[in-house]
N, C-alpha and C positions, 0 to 999 in steps of 0.2 A: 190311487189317484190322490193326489195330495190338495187340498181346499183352500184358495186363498183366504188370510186373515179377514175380515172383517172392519172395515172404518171403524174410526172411532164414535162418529156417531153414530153407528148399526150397534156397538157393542154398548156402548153407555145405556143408550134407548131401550133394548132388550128387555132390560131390569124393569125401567122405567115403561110409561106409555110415552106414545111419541105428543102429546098432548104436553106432559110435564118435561121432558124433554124445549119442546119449542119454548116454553113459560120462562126457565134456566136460563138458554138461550137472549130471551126480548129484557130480561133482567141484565146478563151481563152485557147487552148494548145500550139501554139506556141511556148513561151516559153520557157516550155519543151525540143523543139525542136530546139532552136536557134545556131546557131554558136559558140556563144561565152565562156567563159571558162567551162568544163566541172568538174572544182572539187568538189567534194561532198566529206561530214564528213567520210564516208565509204569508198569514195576509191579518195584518194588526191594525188595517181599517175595517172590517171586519163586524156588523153590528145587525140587533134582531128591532123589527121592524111589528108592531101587534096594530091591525086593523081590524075596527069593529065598523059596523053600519047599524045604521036607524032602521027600524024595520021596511019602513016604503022605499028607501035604498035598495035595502038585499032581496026583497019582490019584483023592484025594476030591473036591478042586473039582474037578476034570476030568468025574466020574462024576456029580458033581450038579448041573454047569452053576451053580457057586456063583462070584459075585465077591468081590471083595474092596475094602474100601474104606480108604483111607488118609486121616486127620482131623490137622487140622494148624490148633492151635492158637496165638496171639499174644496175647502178654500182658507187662506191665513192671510196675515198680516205682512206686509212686503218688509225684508229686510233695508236698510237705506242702500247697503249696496246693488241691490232687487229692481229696485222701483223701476227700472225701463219694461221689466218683464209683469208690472201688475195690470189687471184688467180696467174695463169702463168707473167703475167704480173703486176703484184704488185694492183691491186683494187681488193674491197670485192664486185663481185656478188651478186647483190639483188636478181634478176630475171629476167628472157626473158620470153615476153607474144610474139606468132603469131597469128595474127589475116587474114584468106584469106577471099577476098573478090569478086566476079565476075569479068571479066577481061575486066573490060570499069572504066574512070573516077570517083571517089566517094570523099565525106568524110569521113569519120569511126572516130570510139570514139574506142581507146586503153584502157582499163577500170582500168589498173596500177595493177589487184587484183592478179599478179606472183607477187610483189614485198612483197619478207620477212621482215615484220615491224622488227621481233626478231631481223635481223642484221643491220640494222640501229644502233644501239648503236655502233654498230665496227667503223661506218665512222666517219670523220671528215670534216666539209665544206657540201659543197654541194650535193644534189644524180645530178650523171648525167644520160645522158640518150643517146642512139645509138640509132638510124631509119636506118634500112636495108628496102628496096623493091627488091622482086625478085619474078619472074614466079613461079604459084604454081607445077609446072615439071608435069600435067596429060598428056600435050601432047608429051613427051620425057623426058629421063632423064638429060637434059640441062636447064639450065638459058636462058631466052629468052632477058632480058630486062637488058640494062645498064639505074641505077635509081641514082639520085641524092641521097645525105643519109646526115642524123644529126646527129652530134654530139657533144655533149656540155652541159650548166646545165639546170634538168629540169624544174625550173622555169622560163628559157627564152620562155618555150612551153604555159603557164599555159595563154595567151591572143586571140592567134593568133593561126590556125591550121600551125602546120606543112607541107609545102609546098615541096612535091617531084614530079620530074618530072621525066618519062620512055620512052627512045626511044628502039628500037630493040638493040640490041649488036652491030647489021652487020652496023646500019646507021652510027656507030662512032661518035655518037653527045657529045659535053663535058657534062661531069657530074660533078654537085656540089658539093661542102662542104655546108654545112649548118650548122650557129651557132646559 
C-alpha cells in the first residue's frame, strides 16, 4: 500500500513545532499587514484612517454597543472645461466611501473604490479628500462624538494614517483641523 506524500506544511512542521511553524508563517504575512501606505494598482485612493477616543468616549460606546463611522470624501477642482459638472459649492465630486467600524480605537483601510475614475478628467490639480468621524446613531438618533476631521490633498494621506481623535460632544474637547 503505498502512502500519500505529505503537504508541505505536515512535512516542514514535523521538524519544527506547529507553534514555530505558525510564528514563520504570521512573519512572512506581515507585510501584508503593515501600516504603511496602502496603495495598490486597483484602488490608489486607497488610505488608513487611526481613531483614538477619550476615555468617557470609549466607556460610552462600549456601554451602548455604539459604532463608529468614518466618511471620507473626494473631491477636486473643476477643470474650466468641467464646470457644468461641479457641485453646490464649485468642486467636482468623485465619491463618499463610509466605512463603520466597532466603537473602540482602530486603524481601518478606506479602500478609495467610491471614487469615479470617469470624473477625474473634469479636475484640475490635485484630488482632495475630507475625513468626517461620527457615531454610527444605533443607540439614538444623535451624533455622539465631537472628532477631529481632514481636509486637504490626498496625497498628503498616502505615508502616514490619518490621525482622528473622538471625545463625547458633552466633554467640549477642541477639535482639529487636520492637513
Amino acid at each position: 500500500m503505498h502512502e500519500a506524500p505529505a503537504s508541505f506544511p505536515s512535512r516542514v512542521c514535523t521538524a519544527w513545532s506547529r507553534w514555530s511553524c505558525l510564528a514563520l508563517l504570521c512573519l512572512a504575512l506581515a507585510p501584508s499587514i503593515s501600516a504603511g501606505p496602502v496603495h495598490t494598482a486597483s484602488e490608489p485612493f486607497a488610505f488608513q484612517v487611526r481613531v483614538s477616543l477619550s476615555d468617557r468616549a470609549a466607556a460610552t460606546l462600549q456601554h451602548l454597543d455604539e459604532g463608529i463611522v468614518i466618511s471620507a470624501s473626494y473631491s477636486g477642482k473643476p477643470r474650466s472645461s468641467a464646470k457644468q459638472h461641479a457641485d453646490q459649492v464649485g468642486q467636482i465630486a468623485l465619491g463618499t466611501q463610509n466605512v463603520e467600524i466597532p466603537g473602540k480605537p482602530a486603524t481601518v483601510i478606506v479602500n478609495g473604490s467610491s471614487v469615479k475614475r470617469g470624473h477625474l478628467a473634469w479636475i484640475r490639480g490635485p484630488v482632495r479628500l475630507n475625513v468626517n468621524v461620527y457615531s454610527a446613531r444605533r443607540s439614538g438618533p444623535n451624533n455622539l462624538l465631537a472628532c477631529d476631521f481632514f481636509d486637504g490633498r490626498f496625497r498628503s494621506t498616502s505615508h502616514h494614517p490619518v490621525q482622528i481623535h473622538c471625545s463625547l460632544i458633552e466633554e467640549k474637547a477642541a477639535v482639529r483641523h487636520r492637513t
